[in-house]
mmCIF entry with sequence, helices, sheets and N, C-alpha, C, O atoms, coordinates in Angstrom:
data_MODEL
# 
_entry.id   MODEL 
# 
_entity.id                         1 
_entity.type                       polymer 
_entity.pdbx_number_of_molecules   1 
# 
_entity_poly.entity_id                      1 
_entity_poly.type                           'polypeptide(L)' 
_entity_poly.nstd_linkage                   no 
_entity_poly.nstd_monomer                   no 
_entity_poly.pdbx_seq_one_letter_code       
;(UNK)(UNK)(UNK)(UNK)(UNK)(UNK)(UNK)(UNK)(UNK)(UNK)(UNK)(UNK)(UNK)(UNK)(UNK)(UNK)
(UNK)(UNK)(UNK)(UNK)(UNK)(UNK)(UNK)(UNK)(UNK)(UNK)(UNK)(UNK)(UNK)(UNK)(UNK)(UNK)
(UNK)(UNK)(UNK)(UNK)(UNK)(UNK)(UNK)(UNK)(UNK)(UNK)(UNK)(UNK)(UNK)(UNK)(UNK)(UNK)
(UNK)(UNK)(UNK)(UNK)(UNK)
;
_entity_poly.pdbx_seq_one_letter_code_can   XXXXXXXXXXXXXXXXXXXXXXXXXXXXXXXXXXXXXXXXXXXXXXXXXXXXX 
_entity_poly.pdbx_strand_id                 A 
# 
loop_
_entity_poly_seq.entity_id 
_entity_poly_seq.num 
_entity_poly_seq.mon_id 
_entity_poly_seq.hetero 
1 1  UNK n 
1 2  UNK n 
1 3  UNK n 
1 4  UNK n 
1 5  UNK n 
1 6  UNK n 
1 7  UNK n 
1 8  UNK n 
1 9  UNK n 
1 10 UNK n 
1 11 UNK n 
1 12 UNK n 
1 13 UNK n 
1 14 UNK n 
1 15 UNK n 
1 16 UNK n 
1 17 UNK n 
1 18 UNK n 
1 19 UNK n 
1 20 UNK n 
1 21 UNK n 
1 22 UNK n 
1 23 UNK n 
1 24 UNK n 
1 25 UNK n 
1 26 UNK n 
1 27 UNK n 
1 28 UNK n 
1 29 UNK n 
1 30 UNK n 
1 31 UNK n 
1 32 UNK n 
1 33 UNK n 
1 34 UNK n 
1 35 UNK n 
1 36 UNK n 
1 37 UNK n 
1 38 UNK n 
1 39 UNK n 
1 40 UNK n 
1 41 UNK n 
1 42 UNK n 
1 43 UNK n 
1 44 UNK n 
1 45 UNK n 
1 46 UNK n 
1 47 UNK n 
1 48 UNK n 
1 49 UNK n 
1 50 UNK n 
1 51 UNK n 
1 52 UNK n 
1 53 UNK n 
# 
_struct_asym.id          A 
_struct_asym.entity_id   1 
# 
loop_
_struct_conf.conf_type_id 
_struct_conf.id 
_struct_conf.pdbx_PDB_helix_id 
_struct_conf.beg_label_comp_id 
_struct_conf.beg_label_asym_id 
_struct_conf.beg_label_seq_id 
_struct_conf.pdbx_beg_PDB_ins_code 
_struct_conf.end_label_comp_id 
_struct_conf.end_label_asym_id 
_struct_conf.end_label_seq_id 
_struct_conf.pdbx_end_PDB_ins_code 
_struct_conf.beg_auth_comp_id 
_struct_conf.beg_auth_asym_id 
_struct_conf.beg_auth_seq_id 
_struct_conf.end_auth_comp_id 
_struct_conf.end_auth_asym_id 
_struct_conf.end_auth_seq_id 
_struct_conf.pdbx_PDB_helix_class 
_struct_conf.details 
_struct_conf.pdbx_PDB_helix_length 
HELX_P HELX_P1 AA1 UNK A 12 ? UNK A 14 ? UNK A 12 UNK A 14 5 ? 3  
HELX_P HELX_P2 AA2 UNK A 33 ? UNK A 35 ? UNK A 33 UNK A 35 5 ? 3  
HELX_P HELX_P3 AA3 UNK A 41 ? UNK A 51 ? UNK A 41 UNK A 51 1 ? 11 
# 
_struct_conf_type.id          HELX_P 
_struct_conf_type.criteria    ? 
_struct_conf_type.reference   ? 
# 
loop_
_atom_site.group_PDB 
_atom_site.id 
_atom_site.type_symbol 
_atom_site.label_atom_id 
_atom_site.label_alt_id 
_atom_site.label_comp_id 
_atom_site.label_asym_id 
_atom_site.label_entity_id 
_atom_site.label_seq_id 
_atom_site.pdbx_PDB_ins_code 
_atom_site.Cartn_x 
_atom_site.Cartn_y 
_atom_site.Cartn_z 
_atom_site.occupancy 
_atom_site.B_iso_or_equiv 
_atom_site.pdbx_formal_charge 
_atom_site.auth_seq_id 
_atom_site.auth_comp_id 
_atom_site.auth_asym_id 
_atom_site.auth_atom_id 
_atom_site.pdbx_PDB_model_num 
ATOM 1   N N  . UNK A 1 1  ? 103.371 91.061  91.691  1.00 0.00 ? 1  UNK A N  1 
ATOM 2   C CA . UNK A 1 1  ? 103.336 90.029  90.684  1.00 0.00 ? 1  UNK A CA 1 
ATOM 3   C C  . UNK A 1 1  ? 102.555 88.849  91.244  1.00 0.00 ? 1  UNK A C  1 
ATOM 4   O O  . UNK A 1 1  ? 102.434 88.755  92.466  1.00 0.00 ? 1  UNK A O  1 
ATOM 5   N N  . UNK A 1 2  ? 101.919 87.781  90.287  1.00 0.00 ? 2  UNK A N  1 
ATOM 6   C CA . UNK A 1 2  ? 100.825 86.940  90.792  1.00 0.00 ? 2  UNK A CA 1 
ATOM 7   C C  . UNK A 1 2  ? 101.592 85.374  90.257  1.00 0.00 ? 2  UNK A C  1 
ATOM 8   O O  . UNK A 1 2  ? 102.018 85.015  89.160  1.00 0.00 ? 2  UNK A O  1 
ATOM 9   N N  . UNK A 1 3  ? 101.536 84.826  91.339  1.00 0.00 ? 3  UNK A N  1 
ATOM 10  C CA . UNK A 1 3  ? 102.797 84.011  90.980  1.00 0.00 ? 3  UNK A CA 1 
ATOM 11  C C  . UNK A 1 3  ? 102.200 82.797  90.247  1.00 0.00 ? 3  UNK A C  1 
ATOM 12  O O  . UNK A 1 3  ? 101.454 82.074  90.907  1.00 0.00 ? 3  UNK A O  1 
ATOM 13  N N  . UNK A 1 4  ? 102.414 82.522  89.101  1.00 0.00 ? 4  UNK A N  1 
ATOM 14  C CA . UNK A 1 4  ? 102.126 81.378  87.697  1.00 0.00 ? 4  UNK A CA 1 
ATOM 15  C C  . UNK A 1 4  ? 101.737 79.988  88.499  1.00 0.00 ? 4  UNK A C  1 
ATOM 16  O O  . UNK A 1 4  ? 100.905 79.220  88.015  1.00 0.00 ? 4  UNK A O  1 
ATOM 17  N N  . UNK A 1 5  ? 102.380 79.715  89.740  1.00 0.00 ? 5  UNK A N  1 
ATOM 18  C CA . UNK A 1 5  ? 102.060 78.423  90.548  1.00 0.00 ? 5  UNK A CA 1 
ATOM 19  C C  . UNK A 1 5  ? 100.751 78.128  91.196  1.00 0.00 ? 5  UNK A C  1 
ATOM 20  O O  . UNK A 1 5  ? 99.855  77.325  90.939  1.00 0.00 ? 5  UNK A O  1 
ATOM 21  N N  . UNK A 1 6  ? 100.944 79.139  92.228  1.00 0.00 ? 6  UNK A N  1 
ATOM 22  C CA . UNK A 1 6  ? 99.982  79.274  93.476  1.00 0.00 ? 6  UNK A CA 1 
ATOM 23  C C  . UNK A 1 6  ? 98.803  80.481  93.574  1.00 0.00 ? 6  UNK A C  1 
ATOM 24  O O  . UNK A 1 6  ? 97.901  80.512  94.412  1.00 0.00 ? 6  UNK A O  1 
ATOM 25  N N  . UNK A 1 7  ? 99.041  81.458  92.509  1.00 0.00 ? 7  UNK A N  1 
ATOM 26  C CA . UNK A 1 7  ? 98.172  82.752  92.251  1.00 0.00 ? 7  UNK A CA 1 
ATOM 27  C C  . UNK A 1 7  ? 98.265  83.675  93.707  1.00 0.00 ? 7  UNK A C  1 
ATOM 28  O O  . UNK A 1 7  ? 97.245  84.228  94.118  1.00 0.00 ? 7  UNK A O  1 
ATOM 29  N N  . UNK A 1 8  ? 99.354  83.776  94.329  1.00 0.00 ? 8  UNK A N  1 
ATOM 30  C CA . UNK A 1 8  ? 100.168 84.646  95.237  1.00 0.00 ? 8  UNK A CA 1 
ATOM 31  C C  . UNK A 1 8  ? 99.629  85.946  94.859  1.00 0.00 ? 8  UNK A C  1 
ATOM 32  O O  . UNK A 1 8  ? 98.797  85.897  93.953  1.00 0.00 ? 8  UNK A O  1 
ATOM 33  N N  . UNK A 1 9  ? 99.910  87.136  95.347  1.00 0.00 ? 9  UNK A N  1 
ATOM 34  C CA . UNK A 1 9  ? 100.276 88.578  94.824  1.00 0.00 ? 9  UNK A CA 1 
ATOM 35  C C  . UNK A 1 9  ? 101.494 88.648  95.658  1.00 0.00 ? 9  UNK A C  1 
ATOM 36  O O  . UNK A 1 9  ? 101.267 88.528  96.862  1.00 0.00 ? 9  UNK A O  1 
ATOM 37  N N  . UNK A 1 10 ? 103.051 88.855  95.232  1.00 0.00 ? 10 UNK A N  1 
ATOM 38  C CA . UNK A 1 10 ? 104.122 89.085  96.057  1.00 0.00 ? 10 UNK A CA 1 
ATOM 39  C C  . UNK A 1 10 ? 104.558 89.958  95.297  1.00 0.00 ? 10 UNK A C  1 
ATOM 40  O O  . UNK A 1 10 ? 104.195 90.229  94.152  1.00 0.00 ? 10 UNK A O  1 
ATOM 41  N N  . UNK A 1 11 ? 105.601 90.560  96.127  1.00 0.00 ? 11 UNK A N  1 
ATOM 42  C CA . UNK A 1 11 ? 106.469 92.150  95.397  1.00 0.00 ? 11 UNK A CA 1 
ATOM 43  C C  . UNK A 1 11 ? 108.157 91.630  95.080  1.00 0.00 ? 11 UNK A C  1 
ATOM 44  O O  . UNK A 1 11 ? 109.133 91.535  95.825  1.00 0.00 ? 11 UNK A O  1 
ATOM 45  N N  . UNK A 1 12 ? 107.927 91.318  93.408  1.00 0.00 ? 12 UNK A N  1 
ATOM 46  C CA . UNK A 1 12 ? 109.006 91.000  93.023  1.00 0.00 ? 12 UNK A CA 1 
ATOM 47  C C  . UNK A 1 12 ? 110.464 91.434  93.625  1.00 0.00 ? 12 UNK A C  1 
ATOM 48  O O  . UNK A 1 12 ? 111.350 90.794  94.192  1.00 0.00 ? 12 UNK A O  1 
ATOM 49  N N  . UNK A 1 13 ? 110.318 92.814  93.246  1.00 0.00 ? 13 UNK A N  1 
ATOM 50  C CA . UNK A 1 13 ? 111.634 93.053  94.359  1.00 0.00 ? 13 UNK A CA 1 
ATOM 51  C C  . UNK A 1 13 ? 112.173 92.683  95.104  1.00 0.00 ? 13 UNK A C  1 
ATOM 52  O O  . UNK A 1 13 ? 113.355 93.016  95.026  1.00 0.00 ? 13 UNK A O  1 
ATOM 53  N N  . UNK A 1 14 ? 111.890 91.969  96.071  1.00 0.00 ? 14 UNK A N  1 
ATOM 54  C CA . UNK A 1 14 ? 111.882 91.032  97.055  1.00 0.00 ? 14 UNK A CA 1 
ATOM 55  C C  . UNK A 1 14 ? 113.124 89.642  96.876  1.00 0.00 ? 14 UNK A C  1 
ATOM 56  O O  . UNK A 1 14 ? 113.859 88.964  97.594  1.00 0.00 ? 14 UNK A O  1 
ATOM 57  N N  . UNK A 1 15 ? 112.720 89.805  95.289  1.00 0.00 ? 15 UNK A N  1 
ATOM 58  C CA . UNK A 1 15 ? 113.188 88.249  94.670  1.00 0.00 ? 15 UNK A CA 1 
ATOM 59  C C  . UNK A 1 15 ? 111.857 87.471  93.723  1.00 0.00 ? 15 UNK A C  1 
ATOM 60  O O  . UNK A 1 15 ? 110.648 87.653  93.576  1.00 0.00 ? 15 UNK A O  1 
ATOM 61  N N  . UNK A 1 16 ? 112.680 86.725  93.324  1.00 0.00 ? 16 UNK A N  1 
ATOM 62  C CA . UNK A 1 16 ? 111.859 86.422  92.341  1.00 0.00 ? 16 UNK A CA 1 
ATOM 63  C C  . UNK A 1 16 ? 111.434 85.056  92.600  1.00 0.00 ? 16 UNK A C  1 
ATOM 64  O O  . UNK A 1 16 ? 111.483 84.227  91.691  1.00 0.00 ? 16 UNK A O  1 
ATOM 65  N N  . UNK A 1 17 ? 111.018 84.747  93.769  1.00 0.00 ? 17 UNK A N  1 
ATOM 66  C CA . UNK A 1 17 ? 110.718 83.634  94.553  1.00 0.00 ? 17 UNK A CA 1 
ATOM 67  C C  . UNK A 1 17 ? 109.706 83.408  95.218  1.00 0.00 ? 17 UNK A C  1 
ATOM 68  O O  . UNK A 1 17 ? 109.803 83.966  96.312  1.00 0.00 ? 17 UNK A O  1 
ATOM 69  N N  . UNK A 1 18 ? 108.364 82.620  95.046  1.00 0.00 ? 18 UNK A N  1 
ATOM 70  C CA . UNK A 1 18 ? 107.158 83.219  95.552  1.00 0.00 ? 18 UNK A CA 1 
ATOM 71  C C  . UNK A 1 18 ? 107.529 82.605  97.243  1.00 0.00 ? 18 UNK A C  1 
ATOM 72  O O  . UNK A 1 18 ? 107.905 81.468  97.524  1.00 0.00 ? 18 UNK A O  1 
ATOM 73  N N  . UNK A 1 19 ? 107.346 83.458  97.950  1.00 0.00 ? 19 UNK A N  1 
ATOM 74  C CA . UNK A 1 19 ? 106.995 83.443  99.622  1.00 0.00 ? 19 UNK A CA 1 
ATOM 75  C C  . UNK A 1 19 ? 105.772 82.194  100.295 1.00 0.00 ? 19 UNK A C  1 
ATOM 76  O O  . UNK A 1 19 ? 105.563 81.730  101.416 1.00 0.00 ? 19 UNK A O  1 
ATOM 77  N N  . UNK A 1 20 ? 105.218 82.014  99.041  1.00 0.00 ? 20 UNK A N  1 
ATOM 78  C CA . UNK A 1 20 ? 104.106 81.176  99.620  1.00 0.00 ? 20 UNK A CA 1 
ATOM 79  C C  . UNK A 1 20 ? 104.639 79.706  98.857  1.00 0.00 ? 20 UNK A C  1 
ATOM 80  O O  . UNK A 1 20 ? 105.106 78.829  99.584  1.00 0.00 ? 20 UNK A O  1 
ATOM 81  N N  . UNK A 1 21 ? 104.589 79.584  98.045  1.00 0.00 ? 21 UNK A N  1 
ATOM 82  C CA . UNK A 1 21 ? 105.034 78.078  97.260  1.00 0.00 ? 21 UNK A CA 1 
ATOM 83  C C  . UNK A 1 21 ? 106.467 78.087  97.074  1.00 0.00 ? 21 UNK A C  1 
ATOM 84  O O  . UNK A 1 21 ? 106.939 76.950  97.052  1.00 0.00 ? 21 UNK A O  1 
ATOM 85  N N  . UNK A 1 22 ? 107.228 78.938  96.946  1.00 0.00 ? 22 UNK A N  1 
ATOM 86  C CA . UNK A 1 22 ? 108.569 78.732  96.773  1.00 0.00 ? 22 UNK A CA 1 
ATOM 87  C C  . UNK A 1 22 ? 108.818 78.237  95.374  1.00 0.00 ? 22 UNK A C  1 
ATOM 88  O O  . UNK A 1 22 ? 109.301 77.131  95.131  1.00 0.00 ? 22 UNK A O  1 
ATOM 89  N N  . UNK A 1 23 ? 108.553 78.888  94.706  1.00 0.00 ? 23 UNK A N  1 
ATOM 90  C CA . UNK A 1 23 ? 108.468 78.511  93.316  1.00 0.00 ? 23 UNK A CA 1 
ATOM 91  C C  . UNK A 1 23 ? 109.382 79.540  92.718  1.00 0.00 ? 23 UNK A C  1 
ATOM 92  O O  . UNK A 1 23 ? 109.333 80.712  93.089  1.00 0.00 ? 23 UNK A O  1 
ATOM 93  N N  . UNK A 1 24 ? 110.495 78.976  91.488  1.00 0.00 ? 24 UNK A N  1 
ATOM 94  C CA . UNK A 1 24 ? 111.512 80.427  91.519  1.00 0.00 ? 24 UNK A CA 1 
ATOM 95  C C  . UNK A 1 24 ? 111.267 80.856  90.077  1.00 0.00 ? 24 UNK A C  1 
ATOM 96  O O  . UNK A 1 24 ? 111.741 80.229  89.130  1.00 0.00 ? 24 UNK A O  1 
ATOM 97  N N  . UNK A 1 25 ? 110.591 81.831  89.957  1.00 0.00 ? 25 UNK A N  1 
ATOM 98  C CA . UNK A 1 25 ? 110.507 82.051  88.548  1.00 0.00 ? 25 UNK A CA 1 
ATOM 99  C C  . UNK A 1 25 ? 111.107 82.549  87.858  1.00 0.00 ? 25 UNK A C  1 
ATOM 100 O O  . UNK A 1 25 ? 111.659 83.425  88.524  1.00 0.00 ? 25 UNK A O  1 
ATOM 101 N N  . UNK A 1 26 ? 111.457 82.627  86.794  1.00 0.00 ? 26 UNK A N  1 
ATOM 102 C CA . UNK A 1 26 ? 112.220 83.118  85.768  1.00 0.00 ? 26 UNK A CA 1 
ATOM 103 C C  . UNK A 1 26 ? 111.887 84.263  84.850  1.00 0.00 ? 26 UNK A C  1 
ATOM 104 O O  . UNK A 1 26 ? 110.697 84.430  84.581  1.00 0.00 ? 26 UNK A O  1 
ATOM 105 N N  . UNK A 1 27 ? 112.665 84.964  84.404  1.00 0.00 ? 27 UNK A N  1 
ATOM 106 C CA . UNK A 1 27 ? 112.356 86.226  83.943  1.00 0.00 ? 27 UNK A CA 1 
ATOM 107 C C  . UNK A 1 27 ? 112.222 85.815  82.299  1.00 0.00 ? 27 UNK A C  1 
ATOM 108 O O  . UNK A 1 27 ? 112.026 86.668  81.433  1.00 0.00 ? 27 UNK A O  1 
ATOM 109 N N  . UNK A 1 28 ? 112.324 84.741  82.089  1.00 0.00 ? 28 UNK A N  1 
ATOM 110 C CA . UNK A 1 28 ? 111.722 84.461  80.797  1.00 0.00 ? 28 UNK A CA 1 
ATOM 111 C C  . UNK A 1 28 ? 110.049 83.707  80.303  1.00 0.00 ? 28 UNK A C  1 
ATOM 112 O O  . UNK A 1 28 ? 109.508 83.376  79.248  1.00 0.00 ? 28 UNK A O  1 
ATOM 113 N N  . UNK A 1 29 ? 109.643 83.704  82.029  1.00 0.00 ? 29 UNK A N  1 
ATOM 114 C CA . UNK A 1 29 ? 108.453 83.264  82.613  1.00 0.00 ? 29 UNK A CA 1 
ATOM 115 C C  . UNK A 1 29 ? 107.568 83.986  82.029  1.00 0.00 ? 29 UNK A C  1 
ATOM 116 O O  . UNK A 1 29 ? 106.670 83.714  81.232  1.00 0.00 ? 29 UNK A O  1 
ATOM 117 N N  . UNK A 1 30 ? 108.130 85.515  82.804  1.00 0.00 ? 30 UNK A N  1 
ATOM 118 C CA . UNK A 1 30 ? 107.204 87.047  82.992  1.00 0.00 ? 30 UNK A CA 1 
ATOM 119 C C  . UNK A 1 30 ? 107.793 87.766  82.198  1.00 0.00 ? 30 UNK A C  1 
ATOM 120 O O  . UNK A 1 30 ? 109.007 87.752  81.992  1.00 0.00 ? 30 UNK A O  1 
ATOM 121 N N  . UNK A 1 31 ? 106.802 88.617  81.565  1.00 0.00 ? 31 UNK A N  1 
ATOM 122 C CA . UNK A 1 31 ? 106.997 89.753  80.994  1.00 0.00 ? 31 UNK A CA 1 
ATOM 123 C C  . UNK A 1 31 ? 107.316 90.716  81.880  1.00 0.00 ? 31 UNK A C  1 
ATOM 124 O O  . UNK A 1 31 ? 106.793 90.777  82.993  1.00 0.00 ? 31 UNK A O  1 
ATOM 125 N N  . UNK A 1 32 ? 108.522 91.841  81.297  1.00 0.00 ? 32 UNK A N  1 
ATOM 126 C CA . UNK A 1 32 ? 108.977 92.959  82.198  1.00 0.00 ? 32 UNK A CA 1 
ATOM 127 C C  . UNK A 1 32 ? 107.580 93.665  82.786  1.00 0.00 ? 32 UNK A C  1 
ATOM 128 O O  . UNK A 1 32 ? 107.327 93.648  83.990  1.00 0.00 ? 32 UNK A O  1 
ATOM 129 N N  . UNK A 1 33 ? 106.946 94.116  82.070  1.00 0.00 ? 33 UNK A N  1 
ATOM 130 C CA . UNK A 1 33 ? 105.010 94.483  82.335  1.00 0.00 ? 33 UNK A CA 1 
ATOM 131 C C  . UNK A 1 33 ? 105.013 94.180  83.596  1.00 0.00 ? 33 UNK A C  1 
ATOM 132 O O  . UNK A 1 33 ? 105.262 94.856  84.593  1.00 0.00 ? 33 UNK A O  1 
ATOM 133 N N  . UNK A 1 34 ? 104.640 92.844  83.421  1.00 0.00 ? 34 UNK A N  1 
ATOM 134 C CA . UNK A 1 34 ? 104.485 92.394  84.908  1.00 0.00 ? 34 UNK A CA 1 
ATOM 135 C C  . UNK A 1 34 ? 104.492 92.417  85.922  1.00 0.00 ? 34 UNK A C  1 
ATOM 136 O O  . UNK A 1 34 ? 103.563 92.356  86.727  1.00 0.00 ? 34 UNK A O  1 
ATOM 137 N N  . UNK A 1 35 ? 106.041 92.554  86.117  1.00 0.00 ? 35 UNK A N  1 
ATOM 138 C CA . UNK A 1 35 ? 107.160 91.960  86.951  1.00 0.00 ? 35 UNK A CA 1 
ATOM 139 C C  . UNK A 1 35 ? 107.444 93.032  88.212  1.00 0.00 ? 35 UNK A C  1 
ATOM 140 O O  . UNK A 1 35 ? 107.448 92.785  89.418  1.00 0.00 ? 35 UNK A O  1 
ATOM 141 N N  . UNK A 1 36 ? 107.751 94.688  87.316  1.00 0.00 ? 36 UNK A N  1 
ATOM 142 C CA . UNK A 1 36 ? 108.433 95.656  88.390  1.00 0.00 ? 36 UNK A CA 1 
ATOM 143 C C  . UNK A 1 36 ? 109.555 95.426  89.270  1.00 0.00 ? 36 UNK A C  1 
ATOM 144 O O  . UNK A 1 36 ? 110.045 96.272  90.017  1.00 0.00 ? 36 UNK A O  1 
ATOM 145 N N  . UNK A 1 37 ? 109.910 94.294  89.144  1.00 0.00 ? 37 UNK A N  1 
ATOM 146 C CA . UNK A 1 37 ? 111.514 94.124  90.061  1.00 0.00 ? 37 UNK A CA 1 
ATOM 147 C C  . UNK A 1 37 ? 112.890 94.899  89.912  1.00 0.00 ? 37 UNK A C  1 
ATOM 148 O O  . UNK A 1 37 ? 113.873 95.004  90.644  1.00 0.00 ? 37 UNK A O  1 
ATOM 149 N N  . UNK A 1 38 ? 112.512 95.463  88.498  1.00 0.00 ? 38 UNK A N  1 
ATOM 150 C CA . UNK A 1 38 ? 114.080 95.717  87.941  1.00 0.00 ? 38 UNK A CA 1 
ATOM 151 C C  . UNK A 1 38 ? 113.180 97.507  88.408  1.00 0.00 ? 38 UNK A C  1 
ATOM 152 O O  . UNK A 1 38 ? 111.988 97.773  88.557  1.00 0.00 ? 38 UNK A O  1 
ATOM 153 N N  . UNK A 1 39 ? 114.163 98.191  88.486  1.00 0.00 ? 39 UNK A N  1 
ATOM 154 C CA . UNK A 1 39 ? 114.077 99.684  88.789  1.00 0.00 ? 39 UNK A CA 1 
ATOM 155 C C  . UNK A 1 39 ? 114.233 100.488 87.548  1.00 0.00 ? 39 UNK A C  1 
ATOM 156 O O  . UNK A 1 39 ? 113.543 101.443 87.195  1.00 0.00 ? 39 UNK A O  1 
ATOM 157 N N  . UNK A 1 40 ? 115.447 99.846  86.826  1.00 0.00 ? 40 UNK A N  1 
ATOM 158 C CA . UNK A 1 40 ? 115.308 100.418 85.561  1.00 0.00 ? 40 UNK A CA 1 
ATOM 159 C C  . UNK A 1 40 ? 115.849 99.453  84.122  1.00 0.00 ? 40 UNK A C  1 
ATOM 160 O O  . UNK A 1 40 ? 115.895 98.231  84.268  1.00 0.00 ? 40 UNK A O  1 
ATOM 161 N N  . UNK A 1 41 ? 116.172 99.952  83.006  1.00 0.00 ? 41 UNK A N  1 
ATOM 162 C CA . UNK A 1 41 ? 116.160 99.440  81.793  1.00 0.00 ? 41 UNK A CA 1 
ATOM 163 C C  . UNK A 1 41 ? 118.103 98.420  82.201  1.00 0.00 ? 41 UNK A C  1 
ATOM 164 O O  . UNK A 1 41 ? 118.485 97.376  81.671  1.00 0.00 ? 41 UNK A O  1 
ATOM 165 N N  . UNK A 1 42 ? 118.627 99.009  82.936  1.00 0.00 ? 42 UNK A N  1 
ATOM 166 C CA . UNK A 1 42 ? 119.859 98.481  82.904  1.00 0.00 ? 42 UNK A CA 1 
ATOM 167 C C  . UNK A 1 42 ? 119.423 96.794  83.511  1.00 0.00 ? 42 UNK A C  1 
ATOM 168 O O  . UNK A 1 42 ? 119.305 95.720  82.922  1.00 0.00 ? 42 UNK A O  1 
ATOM 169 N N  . UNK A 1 43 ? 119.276 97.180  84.880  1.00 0.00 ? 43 UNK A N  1 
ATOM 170 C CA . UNK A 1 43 ? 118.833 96.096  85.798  1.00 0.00 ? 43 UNK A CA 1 
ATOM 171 C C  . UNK A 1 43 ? 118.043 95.142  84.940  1.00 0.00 ? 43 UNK A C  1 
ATOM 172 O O  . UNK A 1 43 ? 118.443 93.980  84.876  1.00 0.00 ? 43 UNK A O  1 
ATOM 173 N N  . UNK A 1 44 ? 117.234 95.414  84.439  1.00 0.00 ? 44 UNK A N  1 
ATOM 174 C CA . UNK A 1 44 ? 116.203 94.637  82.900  1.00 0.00 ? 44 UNK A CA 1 
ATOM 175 C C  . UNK A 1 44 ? 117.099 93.660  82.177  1.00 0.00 ? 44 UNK A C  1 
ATOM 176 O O  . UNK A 1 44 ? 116.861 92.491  81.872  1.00 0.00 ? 44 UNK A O  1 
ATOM 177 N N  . UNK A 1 45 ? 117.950 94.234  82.012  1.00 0.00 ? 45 UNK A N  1 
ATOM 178 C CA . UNK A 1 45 ? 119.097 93.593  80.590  1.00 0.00 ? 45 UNK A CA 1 
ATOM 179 C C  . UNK A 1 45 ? 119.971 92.680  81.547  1.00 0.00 ? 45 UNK A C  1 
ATOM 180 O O  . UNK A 1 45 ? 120.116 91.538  81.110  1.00 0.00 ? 45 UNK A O  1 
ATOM 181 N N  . UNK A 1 46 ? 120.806 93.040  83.207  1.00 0.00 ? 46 UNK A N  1 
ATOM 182 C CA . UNK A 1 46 ? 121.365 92.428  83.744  1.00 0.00 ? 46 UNK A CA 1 
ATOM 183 C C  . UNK A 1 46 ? 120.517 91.129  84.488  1.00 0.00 ? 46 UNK A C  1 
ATOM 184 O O  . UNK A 1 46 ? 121.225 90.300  85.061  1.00 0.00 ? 46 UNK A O  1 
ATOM 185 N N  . UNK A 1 47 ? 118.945 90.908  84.501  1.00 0.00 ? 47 UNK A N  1 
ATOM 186 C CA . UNK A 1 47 ? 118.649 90.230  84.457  1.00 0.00 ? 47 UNK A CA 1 
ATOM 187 C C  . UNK A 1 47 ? 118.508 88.871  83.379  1.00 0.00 ? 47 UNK A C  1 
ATOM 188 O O  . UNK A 1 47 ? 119.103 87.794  83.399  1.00 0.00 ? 47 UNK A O  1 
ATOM 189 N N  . UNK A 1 48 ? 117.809 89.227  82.751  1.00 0.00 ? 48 UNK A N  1 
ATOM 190 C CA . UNK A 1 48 ? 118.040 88.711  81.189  1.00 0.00 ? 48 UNK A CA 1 
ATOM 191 C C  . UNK A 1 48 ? 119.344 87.702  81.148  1.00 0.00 ? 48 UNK A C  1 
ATOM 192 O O  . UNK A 1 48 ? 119.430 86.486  80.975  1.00 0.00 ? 48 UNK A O  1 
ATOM 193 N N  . UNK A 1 49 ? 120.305 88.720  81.377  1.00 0.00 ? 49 UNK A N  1 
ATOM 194 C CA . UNK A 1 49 ? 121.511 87.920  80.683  1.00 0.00 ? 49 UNK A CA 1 
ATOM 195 C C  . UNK A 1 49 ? 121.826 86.947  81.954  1.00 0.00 ? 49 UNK A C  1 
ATOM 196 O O  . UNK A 1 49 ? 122.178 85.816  81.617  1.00 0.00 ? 49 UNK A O  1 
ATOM 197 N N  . UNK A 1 50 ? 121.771 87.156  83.150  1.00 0.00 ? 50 UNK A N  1 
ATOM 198 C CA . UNK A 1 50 ? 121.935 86.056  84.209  1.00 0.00 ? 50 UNK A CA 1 
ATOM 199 C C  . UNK A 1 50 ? 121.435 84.780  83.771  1.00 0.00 ? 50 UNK A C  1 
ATOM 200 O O  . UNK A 1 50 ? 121.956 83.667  83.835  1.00 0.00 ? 50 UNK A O  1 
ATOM 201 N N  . UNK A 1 51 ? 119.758 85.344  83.079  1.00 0.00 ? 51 UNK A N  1 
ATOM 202 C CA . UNK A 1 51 ? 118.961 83.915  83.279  1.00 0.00 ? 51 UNK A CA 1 
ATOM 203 C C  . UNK A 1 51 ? 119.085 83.317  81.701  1.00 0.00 ? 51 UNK A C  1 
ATOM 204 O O  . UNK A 1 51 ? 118.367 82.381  81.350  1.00 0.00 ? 51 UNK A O  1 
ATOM 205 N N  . UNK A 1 52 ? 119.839 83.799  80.990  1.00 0.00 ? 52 UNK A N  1 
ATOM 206 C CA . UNK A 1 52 ? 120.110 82.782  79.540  1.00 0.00 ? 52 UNK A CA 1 
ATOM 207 C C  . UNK A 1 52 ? 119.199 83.600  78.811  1.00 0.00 ? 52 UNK A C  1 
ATOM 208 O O  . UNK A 1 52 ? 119.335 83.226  77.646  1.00 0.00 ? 52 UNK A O  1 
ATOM 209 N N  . UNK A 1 53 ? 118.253 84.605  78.847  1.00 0.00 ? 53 UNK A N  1 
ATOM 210 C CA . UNK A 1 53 ? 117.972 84.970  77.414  1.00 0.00 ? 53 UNK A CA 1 
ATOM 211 C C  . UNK A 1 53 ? 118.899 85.862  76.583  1.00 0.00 ? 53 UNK A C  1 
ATOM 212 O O  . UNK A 1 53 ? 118.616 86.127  75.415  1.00 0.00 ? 53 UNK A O  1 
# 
C-alpha cells in the first residue's frame, strides 16, 4: 500500500501505520482494493466495525 501522506510503498499487514511518516490510516481512507491487510472477507468487516464505518 502507498501511503496517502508520504507516498511510502509499506505492507499493510504489518499495520496500518506508515513506517516512514507514522501516519495511521484508516480503513475508511483506503479502499479494501488497495489495502491487502485483511486475509479475508471476515477480517474486512472486523475492521470496518473497529474503525466506525
Amino acid at each position: 500500500m502507498i501511503c496517502p501522506s508520504c507516498d511510502f510503498d509499506f505492507d499493510p499487514a504489518r499495520g496500518l501505520q506508515c513506517p516512514r511518516c507514522g501516519e495511521a490510516i484508516d480503513c475508511s481512507e483506503i479502499g479494501c482494493a488497495n489495502c491487502d491487510a485483511c486475509n479475508d472477507v471476515f477480517q474486512q468487516v472486523t475492521r470496518r466495525i473497529r474503525s466506525g464505518d
